[in-house]
Backbone of each chain as ProteinMPNN parsed JSONL, in Angstrom:
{"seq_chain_A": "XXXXXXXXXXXXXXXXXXXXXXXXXXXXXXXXXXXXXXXXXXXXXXXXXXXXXXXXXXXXXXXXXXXXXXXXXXXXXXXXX", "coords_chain_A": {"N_chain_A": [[-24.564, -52.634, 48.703], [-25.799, -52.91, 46.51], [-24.285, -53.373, 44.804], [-23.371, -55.662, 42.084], [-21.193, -58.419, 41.362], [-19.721, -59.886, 39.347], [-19.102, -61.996, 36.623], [-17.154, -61.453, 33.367], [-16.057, -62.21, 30.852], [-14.051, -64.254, 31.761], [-13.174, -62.457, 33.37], [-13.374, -60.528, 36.637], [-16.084, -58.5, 37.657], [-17.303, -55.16, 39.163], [-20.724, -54.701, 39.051], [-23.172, -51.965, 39.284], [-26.829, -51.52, 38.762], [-28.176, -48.084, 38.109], [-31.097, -45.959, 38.748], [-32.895, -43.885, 36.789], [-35.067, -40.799, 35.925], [-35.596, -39.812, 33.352], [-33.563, -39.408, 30.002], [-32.13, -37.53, 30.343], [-31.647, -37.188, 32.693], [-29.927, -39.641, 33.301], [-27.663, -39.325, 31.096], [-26.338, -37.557, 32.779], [-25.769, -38.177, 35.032], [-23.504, -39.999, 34.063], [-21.499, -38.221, 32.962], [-20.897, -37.716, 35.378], [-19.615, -39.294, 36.811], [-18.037, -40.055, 34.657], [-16.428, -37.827, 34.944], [-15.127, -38.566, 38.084], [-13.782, -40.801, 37.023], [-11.641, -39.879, 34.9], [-10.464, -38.208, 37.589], [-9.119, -40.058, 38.453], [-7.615, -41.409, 36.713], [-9.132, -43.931, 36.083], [-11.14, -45.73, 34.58], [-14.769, -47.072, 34.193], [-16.693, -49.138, 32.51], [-19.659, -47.786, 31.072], [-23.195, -48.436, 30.636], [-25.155, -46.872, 29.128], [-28.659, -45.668, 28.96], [-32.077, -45.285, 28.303], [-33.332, -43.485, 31.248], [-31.521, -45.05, 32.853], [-28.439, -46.255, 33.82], [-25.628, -48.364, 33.68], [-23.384, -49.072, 35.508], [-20.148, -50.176, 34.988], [-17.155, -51.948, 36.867], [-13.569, -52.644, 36.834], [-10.36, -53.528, 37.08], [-8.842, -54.043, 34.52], [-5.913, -54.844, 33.78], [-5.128, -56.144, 35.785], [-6.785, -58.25, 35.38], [-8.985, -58.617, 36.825], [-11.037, -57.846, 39.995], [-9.442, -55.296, 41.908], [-8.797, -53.252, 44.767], [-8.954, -50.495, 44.255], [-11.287, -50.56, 42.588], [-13.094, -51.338, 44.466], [-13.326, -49.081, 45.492], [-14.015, -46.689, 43.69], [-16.081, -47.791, 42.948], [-17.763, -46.629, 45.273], [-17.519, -44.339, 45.298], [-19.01, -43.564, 43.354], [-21.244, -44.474, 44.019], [-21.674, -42.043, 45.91], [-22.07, -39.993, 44.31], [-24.091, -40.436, 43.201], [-26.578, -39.892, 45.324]], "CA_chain_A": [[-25.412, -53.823, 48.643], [-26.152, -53.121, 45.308], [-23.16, -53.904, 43.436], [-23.106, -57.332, 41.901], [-19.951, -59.05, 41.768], [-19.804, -60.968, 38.075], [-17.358, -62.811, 35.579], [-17.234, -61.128, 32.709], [-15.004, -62.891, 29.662], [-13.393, -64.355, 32.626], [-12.734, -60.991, 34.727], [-14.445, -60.072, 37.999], [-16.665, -56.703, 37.359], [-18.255, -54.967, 39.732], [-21.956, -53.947, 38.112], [-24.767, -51.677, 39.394], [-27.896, -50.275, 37.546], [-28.589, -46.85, 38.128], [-32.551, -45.452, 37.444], [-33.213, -41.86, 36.353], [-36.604, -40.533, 35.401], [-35.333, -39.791, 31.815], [-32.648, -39.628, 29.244], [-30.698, -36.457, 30.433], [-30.613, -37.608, 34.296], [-28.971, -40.977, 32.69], [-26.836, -39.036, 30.869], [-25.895, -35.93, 33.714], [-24.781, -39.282, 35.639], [-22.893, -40.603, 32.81], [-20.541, -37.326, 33.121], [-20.044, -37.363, 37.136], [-18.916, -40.537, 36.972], [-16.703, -39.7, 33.907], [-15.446, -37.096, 36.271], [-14.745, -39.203, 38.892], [-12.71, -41.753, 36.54], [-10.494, -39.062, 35.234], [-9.581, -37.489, 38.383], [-8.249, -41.34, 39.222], [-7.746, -42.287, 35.568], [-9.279, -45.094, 36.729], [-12.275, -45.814, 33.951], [-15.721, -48.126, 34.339], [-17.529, -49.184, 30.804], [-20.873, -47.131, 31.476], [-24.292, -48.436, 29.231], [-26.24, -45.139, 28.851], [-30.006, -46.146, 27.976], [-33.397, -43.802, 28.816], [-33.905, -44.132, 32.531], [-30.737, -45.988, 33.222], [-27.559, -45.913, 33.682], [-25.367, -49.292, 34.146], [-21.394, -48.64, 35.63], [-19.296, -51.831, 35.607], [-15.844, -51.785, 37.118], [-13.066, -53.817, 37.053], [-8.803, -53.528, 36.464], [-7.882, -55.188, 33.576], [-4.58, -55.064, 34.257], [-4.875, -57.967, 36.633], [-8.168, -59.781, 35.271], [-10.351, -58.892, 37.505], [-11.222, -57.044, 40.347], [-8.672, -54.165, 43.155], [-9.28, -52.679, 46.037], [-9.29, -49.629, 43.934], [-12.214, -50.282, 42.366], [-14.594, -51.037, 45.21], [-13.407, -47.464, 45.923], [-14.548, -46.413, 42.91], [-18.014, -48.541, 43.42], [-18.512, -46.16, 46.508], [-17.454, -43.285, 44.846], [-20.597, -43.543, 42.156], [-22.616, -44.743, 45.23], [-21.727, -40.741, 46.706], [-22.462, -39.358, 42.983], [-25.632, -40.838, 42.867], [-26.683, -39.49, 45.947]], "C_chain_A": [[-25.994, -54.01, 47.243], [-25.354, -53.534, 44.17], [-23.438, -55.869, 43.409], [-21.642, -57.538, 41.368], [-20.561, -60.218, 40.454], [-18.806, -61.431, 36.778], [-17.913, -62.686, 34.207], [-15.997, -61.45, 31.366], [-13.73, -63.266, 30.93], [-12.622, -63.921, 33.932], [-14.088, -60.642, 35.438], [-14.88, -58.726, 37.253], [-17.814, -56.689, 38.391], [-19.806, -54.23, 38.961], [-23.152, -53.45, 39.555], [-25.537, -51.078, 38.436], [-28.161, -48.964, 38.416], [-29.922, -45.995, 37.469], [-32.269, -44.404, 37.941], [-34.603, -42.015, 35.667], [-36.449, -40.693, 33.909], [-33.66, -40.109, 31.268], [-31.434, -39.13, 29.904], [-30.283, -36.694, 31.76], [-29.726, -38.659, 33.903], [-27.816, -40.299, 32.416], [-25.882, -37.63, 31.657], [-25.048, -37.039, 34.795], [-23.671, -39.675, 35.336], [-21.264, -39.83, 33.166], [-20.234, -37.301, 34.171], [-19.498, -38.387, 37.334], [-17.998, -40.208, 35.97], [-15.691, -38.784, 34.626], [-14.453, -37.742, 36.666], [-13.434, -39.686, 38.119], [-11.8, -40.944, 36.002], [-9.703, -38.822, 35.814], [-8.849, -38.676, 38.548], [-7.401, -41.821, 38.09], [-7.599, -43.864, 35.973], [-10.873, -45.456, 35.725], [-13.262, -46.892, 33.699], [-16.0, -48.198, 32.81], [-19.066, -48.787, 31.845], [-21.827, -47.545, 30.108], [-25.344, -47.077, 29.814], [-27.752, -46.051, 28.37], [-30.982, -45.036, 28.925], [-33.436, -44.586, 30.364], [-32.759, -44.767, 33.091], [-29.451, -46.032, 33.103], [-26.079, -47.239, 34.473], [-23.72, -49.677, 34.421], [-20.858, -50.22, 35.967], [-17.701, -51.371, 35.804], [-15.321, -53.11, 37.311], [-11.281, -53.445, 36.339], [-8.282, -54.507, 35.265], [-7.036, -55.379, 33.064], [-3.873, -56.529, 35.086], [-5.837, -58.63, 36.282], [-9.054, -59.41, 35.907], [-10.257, -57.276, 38.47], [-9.853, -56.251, 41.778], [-9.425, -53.821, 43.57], [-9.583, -51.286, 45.218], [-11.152, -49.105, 42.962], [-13.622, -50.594, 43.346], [-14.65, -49.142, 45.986], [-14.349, -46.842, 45.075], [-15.977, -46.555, 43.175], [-18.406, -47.214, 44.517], [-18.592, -44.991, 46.196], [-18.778, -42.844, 43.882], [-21.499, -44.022, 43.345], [-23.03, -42.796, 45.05], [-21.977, -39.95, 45.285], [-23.538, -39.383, 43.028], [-26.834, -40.495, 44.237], [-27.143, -37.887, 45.86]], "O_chain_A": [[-26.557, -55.037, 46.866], [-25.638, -53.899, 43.029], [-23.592, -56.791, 44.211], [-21.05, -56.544, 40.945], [-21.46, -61.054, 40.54], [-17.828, -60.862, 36.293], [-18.811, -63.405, 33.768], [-15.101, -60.627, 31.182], [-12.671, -62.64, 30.985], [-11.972, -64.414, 34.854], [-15.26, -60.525, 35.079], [-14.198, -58.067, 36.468], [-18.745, -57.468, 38.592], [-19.701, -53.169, 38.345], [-23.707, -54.142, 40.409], [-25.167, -50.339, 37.523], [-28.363, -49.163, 39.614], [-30.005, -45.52, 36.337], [-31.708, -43.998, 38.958], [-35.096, -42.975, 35.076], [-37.057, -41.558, 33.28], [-32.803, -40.775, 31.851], [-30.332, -39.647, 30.083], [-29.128, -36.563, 32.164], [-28.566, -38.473, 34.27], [-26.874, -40.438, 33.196], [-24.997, -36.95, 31.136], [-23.938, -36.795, 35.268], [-22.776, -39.758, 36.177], [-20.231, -40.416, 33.488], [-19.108, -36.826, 34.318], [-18.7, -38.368, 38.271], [-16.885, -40.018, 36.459], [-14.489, -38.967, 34.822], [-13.321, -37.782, 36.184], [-12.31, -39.242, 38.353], [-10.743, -41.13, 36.604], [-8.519, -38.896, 35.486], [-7.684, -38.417, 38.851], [-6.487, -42.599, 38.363], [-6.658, -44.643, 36.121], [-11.859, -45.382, 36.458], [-12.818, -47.789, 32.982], [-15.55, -47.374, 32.013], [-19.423, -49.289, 32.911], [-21.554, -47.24, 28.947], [-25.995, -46.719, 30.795], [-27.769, -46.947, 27.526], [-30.694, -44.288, 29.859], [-33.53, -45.79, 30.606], [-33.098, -45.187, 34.198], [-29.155, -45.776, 31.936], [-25.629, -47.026, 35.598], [-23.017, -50.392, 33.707], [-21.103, -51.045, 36.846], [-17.126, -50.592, 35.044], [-15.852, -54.163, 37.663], [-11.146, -53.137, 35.155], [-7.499, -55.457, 35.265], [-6.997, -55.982, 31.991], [-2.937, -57.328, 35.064], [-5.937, -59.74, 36.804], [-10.156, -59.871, 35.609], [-9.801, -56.181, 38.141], [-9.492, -57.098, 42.596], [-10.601, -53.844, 43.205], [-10.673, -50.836, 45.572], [-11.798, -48.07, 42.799], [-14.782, -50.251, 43.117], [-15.452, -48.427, 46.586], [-15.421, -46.449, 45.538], [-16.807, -45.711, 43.515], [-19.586, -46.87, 44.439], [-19.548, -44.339, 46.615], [-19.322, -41.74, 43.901], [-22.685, -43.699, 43.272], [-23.989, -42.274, 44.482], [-22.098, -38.775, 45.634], [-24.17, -38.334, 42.901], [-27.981, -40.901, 44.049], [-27.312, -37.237, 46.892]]}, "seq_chain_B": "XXXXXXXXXXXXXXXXXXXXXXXXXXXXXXXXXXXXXXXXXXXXXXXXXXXXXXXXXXXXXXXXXXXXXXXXXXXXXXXXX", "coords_chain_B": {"N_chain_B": [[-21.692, -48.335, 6.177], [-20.531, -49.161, 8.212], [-22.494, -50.007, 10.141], [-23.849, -52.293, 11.755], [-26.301, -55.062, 11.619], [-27.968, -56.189, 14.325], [-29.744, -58.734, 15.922], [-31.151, -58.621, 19.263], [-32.274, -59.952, 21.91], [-34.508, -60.575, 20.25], [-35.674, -58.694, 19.026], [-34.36, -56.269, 16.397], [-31.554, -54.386, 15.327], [-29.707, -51.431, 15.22], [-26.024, -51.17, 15.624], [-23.07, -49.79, 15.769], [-19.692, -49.459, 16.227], [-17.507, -46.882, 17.97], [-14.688, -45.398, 17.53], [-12.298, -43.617, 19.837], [-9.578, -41.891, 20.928], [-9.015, -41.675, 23.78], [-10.608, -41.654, 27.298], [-12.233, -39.284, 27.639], [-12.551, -38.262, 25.193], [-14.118, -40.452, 24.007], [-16.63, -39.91, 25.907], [-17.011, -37.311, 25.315], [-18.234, -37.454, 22.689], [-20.725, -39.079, 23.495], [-21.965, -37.553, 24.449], [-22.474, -35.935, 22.714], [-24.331, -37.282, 20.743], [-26.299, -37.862, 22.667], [-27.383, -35.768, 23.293], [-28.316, -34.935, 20.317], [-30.366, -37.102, 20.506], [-31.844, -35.975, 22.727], [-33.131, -33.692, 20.797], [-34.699, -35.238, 19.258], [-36.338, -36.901, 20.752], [-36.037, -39.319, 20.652], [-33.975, -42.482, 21.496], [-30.917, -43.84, 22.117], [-28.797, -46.886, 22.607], [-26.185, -46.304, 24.578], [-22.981, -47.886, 25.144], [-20.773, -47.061, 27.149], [-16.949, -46.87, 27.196], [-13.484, -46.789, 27.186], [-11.892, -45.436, 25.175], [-13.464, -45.685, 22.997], [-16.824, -45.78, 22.377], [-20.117, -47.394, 21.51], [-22.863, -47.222, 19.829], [-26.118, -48.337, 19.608], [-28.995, -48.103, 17.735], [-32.711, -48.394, 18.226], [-36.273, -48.981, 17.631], [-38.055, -49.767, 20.51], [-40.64, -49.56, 20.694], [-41.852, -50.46, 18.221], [-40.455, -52.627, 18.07], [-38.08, -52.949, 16.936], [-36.573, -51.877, 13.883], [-36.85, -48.851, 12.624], [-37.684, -46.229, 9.931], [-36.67, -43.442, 11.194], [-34.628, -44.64, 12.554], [-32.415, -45.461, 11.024], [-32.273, -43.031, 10.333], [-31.522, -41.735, 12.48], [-29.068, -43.008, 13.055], [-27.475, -41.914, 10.881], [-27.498, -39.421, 11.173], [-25.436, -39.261, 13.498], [-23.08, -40.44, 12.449], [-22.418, -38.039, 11.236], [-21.729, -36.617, 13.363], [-19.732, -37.673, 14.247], [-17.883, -36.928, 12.381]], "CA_chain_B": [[-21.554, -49.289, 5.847], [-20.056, -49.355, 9.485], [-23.616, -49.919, 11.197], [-24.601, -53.969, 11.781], [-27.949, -54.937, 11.813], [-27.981, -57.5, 15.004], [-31.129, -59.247, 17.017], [-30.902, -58.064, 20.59], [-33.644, -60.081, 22.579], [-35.537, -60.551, 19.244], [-35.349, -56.762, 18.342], [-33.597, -55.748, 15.629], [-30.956, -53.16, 16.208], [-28.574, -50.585, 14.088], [-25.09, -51.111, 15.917], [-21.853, -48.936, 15.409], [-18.727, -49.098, 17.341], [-16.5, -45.673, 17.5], [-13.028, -45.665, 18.034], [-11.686, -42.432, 20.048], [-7.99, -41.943, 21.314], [-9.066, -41.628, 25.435], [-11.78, -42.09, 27.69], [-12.454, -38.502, 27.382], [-13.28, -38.519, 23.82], [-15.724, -41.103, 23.801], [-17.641, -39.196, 26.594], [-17.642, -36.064, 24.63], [-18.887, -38.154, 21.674], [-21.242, -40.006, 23.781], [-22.915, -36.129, 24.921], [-22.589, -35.034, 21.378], [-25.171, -38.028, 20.558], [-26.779, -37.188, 23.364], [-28.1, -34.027, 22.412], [-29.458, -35.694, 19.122], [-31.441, -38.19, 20.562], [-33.051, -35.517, 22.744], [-33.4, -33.108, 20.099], [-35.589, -35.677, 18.321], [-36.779, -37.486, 21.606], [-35.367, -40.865, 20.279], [-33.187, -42.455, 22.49], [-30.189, -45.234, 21.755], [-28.056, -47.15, 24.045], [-25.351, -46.114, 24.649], [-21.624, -48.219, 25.76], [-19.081, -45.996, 26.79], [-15.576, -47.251, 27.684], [-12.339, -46.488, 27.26], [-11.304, -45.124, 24.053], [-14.277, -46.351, 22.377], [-18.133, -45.57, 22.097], [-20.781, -48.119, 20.909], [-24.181, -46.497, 19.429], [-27.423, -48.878, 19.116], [-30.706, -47.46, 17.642], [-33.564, -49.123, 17.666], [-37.438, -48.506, 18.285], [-38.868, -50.179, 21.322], [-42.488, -49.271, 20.548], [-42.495, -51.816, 17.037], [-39.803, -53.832, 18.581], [-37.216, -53.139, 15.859], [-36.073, -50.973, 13.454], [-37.93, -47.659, 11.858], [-36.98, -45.313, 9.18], [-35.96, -43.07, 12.145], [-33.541, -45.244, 13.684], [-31.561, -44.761, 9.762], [-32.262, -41.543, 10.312], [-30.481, -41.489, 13.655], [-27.462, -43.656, 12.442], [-26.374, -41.4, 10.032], [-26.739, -38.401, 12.296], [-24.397, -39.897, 14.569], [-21.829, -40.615, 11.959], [-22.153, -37.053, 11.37], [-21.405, -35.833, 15.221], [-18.427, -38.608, 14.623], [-16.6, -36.663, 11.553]], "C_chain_B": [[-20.842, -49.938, 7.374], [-21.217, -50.073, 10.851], [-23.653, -51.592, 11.103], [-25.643, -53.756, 12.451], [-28.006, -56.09, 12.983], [-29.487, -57.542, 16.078], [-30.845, -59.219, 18.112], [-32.537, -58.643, 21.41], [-35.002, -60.352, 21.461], [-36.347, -59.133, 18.842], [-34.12, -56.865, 17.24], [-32.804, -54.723, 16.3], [-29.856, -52.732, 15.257], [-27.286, -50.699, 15.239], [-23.397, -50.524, 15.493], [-20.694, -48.78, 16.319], [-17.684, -47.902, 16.775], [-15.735, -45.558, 18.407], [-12.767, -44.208, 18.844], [-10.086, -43.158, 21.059], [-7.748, -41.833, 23.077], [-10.518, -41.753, 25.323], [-12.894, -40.668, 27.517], [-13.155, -38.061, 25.96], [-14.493, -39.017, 23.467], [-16.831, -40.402, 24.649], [-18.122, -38.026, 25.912], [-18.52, -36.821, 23.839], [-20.491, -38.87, 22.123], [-22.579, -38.22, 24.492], [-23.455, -35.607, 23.729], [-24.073, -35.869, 20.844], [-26.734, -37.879, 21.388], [-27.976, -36.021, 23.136], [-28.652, -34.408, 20.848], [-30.26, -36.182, 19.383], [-32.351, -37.136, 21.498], [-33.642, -34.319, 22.071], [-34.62, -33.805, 19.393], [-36.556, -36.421, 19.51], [-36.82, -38.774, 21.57], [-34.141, -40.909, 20.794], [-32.442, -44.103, 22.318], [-29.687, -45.723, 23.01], [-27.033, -47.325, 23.938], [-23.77, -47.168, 25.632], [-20.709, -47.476, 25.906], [-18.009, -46.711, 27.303], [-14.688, -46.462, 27.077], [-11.919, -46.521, 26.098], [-12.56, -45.61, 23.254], [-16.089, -46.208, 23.357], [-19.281, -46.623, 21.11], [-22.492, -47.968, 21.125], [-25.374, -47.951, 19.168], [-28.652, -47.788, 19.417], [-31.397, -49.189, 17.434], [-35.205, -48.501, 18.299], [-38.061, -49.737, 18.972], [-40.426, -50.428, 21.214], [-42.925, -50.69, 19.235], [-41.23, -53.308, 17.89], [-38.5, -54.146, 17.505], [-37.246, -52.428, 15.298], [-37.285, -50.071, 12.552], [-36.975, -46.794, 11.385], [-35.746, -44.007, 10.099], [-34.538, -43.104, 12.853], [-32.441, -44.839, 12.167], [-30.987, -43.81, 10.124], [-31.116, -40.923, 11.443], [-28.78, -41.834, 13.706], [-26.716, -42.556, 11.939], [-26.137, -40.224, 10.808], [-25.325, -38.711, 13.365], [-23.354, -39.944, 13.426], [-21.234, -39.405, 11.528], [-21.459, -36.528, 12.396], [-19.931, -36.872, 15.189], [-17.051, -37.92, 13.352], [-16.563, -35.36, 11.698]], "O_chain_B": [[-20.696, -51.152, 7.515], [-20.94, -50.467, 11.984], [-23.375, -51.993, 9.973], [-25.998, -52.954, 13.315], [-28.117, -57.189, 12.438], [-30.037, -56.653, 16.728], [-29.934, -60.033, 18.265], [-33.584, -58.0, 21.477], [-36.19, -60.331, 21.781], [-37.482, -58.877, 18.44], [-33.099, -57.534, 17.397], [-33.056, -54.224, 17.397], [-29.19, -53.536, 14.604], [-27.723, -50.022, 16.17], [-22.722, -51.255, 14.768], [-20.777, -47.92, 17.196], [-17.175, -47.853, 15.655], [-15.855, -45.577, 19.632], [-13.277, -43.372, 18.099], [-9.748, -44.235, 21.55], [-6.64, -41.887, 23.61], [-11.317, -41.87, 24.394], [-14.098, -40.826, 27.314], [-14.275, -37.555, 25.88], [-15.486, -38.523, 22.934], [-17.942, -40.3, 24.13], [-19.308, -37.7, 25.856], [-19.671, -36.897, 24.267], [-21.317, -39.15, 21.254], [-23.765, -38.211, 24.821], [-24.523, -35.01, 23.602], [-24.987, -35.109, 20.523], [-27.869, -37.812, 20.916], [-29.155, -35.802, 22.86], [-29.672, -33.813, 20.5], [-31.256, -35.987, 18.687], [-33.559, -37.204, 21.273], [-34.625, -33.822, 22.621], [-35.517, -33.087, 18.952], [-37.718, -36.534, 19.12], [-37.535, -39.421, 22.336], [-33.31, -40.002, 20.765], [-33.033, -45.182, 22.356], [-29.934, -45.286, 24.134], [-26.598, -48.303, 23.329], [-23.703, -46.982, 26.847], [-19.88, -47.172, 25.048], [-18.463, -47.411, 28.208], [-15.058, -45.47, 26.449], [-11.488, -47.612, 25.726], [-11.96, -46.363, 22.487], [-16.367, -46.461, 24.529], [-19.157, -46.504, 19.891], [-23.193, -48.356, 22.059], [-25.073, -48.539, 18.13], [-29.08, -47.115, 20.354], [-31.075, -50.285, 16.976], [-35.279, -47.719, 19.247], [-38.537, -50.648, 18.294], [-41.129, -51.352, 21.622], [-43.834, -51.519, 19.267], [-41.376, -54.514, 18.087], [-38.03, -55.263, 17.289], [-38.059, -51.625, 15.757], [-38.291, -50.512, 11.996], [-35.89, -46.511, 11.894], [-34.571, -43.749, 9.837], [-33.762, -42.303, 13.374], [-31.683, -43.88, 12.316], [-29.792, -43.557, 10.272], [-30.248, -40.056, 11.339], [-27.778, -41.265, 14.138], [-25.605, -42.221, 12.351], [-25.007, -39.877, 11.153], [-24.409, -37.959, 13.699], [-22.504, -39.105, 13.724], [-20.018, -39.304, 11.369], [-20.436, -35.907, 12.11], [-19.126, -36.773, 16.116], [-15.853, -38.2, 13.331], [-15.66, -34.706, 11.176]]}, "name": "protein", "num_of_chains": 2, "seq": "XXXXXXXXXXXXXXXXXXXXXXXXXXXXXXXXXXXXXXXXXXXXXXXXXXXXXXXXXXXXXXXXXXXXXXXXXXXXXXXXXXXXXXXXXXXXXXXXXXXXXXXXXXXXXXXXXXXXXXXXXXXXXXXXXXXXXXXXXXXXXXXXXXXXXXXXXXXXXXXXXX"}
Protein backbone atom coordinates (compact mmCIF):
# COMPACT_ATOMS: atom_id res chain seq x y z
CA UNK A 1 0.00 0.00 0.00
CA UNK A 2 2.88 1.97 0.12
CA UNK A 3 4.37 1.76 -3.16
CA UNK A 4 3.48 4.56 -5.49
CA UNK A 5 3.09 3.78 -8.98
CA UNK A 6 4.80 6.93 -11.10
CA UNK A 7 6.03 8.00 -14.70
CA UNK A 8 9.30 8.64 -14.60
CA UNK A 9 10.97 10.11 -18.12
CA UNK A 10 8.07 8.28 -19.45
CA UNK A 11 8.62 4.76 -17.57
CA UNK A 12 6.35 3.34 -14.87
CA UNK A 13 8.51 3.09 -11.41
CA UNK A 14 7.45 1.65 -8.59
CA UNK A 15 8.67 4.17 -5.50
CA UNK A 16 8.57 3.78 -1.69
CA UNK A 17 10.30 5.88 1.10
CA UNK A 18 11.82 4.00 3.69
CA UNK A 19 12.50 5.92 7.43
CA UNK A 20 15.42 4.90 9.66
CA UNK A 21 16.37 6.68 12.84
CA UNK A 22 19.81 7.60 11.33
CA UNK A 23 22.37 7.43 8.63
CA UNK A 24 23.73 3.80 9.14
CA UNK A 25 20.06 2.16 9.42
CA UNK A 26 19.53 4.05 5.85
CA UNK A 27 22.50 2.76 4.76
CA UNK A 28 22.36 -1.20 6.46
CA UNK A 29 19.03 -1.07 4.22
CA UNK A 30 20.74 0.22 1.27
CA UNK A 31 22.91 -3.19 1.29
CA UNK A 32 19.88 -5.79 1.91
CA UNK A 33 18.27 -4.55 -0.79
CA UNK A 34 21.53 -4.53 -2.86
CA UNK A 35 21.52 -8.12 -1.81
CA UNK A 36 18.33 -8.86 -2.87
CA UNK A 37 18.95 -7.23 -6.49
CA UNK A 38 21.99 -9.29 -7.09
CA UNK A 39 20.68 -12.55 -6.14
CA UNK A 40 17.92 -11.62 -9.11
CA UNK A 41 20.25 -9.26 -10.97
CA UNK A 42 17.37 -7.44 -11.01
CA UNK A 43 18.55 -3.67 -9.74
CA UNK A 44 16.24 -0.58 -8.19
CA UNK A 45 18.00 3.13 -8.25
CA UNK A 46 18.15 3.53 -4.29
CA UNK A 47 18.48 7.57 -2.87
CA UNK A 48 20.44 7.05 0.40
CA UNK A 49 19.84 10.33 2.61
CA UNK A 50 20.03 10.49 6.81
CA UNK A 51 16.86 8.81 7.98
CA UNK A 52 15.76 7.62 4.61
CA UNK A 53 16.01 5.45 2.25
CA UNK A 54 13.97 5.82 -1.24
CA UNK A 55 13.92 2.27 -3.65
CA UNK A 56 12.37 2.88 -7.08
CA UNK A 57 11.83 -0.04 -9.41
CA UNK A 58 11.14 -0.47 -12.75
CA UNK A 59 12.52 -2.78 -16.12
CA UNK A 60 13.90 -0.69 -18.51
CA UNK A 61 14.03 -3.09 -20.88
CA UNK A 62 10.37 -2.65 -21.65
CA UNK A 63 9.74 1.09 -20.39
CA UNK A 64 8.17 0.57 -17.59
CA UNK A 65 6.95 -1.63 -15.15
CA UNK A 66 6.98 -6.38 -14.87
CA UNK A 67 5.55 -8.54 -12.83
CA UNK A 68 9.04 -9.05 -11.67
CA UNK A 69 9.34 -6.06 -10.11
CA UNK A 70 6.26 -5.90 -7.92
CA UNK A 71 8.10 -9.03 -6.70
CA UNK A 72 10.86 -7.21 -5.98
CA UNK A 73 8.56 -4.28 -4.28
CA UNK A 74 7.54 -7.13 -1.78
CA UNK A 75 10.76 -8.42 -1.45
CA UNK A 76 12.13 -4.88 0.21
CA UNK A 77 8.67 -4.80 1.93
CA UNK A 78 10.12 -8.45 3.82
CA UNK A 79 13.71 -6.64 4.21
CA UNK A 80 12.34 -3.89 5.88
CA UNK A 81 10.60 -5.83 8.25
CA UNK B 1 36.51 20.04 -11.49
CA UNK B 2 33.93 17.09 -11.78
CA UNK B 3 31.63 18.49 -8.84
CA UNK B 4 28.54 21.03 -10.15
CA UNK B 5 27.33 23.51 -8.02
CA UNK B 6 23.30 23.13 -8.59
CA UNK B 7 20.12 24.79 -6.55
CA UNK B 8 18.12 21.91 -5.16
CA UNK B 9 14.87 23.50 -3.60
CA UNK B 10 16.83 26.81 -3.21
CA UNK B 11 19.87 25.07 -1.49
CA UNK B 12 22.89 25.05 -3.01
CA UNK B 13 24.49 21.70 -3.53
CA UNK B 14 28.12 20.08 -4.53
CA UNK B 15 27.00 17.29 -7.12
CA UNK B 16 29.29 14.46 -8.61
CA UNK B 17 28.25 11.60 -10.69
CA UNK B 18 30.61 8.27 -10.52
CA UNK B 19 30.81 5.93 -13.13
CA UNK B 20 31.46 2.14 -11.89
CA UNK B 21 31.43 -1.03 -14.23
CA UNK B 22 28.25 -2.97 -12.15
CA UNK B 23 25.75 -2.44 -9.68
CA UNK B 24 28.06 -3.90 -7.24
CA UNK B 25 30.65 -1.34 -7.50
CA UNK B 26 28.66 1.56 -7.00
CA UNK B 27 27.33 -0.03 -3.71
CA UNK B 28 30.75 -0.66 -2.48
CA UNK B 29 31.54 2.97 -3.40
CA UNK B 30 28.37 4.17 -2.02
CA UNK B 31 29.56 2.28 1.74
CA UNK B 32 33.02 3.53 1.18
CA UNK B 33 31.38 7.21 1.37
CA UNK B 34 29.44 6.04 3.82
CA UNK B 35 31.87 5.57 6.37
CA UNK B 36 33.15 9.22 5.69
CA UNK B 37 30.17 10.96 6.25
CA UNK B 38 29.83 9.11 9.56
CA UNK B 39 33.28 9.48 10.50
CA UNK B 40 32.70 13.25 10.36
CA UNK B 41 28.85 13.06 11.14
CA UNK B 42 28.07 14.93 7.81
CA UNK B 43 25.77 13.28 5.77
CA UNK B 44 25.17 13.53 1.67
CA UNK B 45 22.61 12.05 -0.50
CA UNK B 46 23.25 9.53 -1.92
CA UNK B 47 21.77 7.90 -5.75
CA UNK B 48 22.78 4.56 -6.28
CA UNK B 49 21.94 2.71 -9.52
CA UNK B 50 23.30 0.63 -11.78
CA UNK B 51 26.79 1.12 -12.66
CA UNK B 52 26.82 4.52 -11.41
CA UNK B 53 26.83 6.49 -7.99
CA UNK B 54 25.73 10.17 -7.61
CA UNK B 55 27.26 12.10 -4.39
CA UNK B 56 25.48 15.52 -3.22
CA UNK B 57 26.90 17.49 -0.21
CA UNK B 58 25.37 20.08 1.15
CA UNK B 59 24.58 21.63 4.72
CA UNK B 60 20.96 21.65 5.70
CA UNK B 61 21.48 23.70 8.88
CA UNK B 62 22.64 27.19 6.58
CA UNK B 63 20.69 25.86 3.72
CA UNK B 64 23.67 25.54 1.36
CA UNK B 65 27.05 25.04 1.04
CA UNK B 66 29.98 25.17 3.93
CA UNK B 67 33.65 24.84 3.79
CA UNK B 68 32.90 21.25 4.98
CA UNK B 69 30.81 20.18 2.26
CA UNK B 70 34.49 21.03 -0.05
CA UNK B 71 35.90 19.29 2.43
CA UNK B 72 33.66 16.28 1.90
CA UNK B 73 33.81 16.46 -2.00
CA UNK B 74 37.24 15.94 -2.24
CA UNK B 75 37.26 13.14 0.29
CA UNK B 76 35.00 11.30 -1.81
CA UNK B 77 37.03 11.73 -4.91
CA UNK B 78 39.60 10.23 -2.84
CA UNK B 79 37.50 6.87 -1.77
CA UNK B 80 36.80 7.05 -5.82
CA UNK B 81 40.68 6.67 -6.98
Amino acid sequence: PDWEILSVSGEEQLRRVFKFRNFAQALAFTNKVGELAEAENHHPAILLEYGKATISWWTHAIGGLHKNDFIMAARTDSAYH
